[in-house]
N, C-alpha and C positions, 0 to 999 in steps of 0.2 A: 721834553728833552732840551737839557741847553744847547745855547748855539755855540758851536765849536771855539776855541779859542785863535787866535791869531799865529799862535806856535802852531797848534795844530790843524790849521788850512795852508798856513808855509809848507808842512812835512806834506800834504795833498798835493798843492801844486808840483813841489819837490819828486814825489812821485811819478805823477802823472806826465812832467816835462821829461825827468830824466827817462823812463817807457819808451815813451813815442819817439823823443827825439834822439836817442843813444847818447844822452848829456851825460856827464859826473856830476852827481850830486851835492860833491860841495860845490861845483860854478855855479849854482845855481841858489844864492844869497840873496836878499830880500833885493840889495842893492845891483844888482845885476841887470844889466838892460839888455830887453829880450831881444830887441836886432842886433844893436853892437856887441854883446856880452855873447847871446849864448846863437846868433843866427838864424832867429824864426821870420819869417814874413807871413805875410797878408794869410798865404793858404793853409801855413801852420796855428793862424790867428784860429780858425776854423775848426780846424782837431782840434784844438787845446778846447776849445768852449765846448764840443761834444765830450770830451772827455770828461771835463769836470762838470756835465751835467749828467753825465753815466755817477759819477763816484759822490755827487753829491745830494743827485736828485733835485737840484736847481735847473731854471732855465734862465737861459740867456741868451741875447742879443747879438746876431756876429757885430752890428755897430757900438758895441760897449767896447768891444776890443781893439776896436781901431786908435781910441784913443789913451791907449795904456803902452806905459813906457818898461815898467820894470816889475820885477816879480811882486816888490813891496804893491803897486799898484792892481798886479792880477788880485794878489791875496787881499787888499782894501775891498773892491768889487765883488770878491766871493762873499766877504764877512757883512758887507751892506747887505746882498740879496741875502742872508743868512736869518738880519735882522729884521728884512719888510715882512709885515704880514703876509698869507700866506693867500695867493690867488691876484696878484698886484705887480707880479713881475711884468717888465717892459718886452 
């Protein structure tokens, strides 16, 4: 299966943020920074990473998230763990 495209882990996160957090979908552009933009903190860091480990079947790290600014950076981080071989996640 290929690995998803970069359009199509934005439309995931896109999802998944607006869900959770009752966001609008369009605030929610690659450039958008997740505390100042759209108002997520530290606790939301935490759903968001269960979430997209439910819809992607990735895992991840609550400390990957800590140092991620904007959605272009969520969707980077999904599209790397997308690309590591598989059993090698942190």
């Amino acid at each position: 299966m290929p690995a998803p495209t970069p359009e199509e882990l934005l439309e995931v996160v896109r999802r998944v943020l607006a869900k959770e957090f009752e966001l609008a979908p369009e605030a929610i552009t690659p450039e958008a920074h997740l505390i100042h933009d759209l108002d997520l903190d530290s606790i939301d860091a935490v759903i968001v990473a269960l979430r997209l480990e439910a819809e992607t079947g990735l895992e991840f790290g609550e400390e990957e998230f800590k140092a991620l600014d904007t959605v272009a950076s969520l969707v980077t981080l999904v599209q790397q763990r997308h690309s590591e071989p598989p059993g090698s996640a942190s």
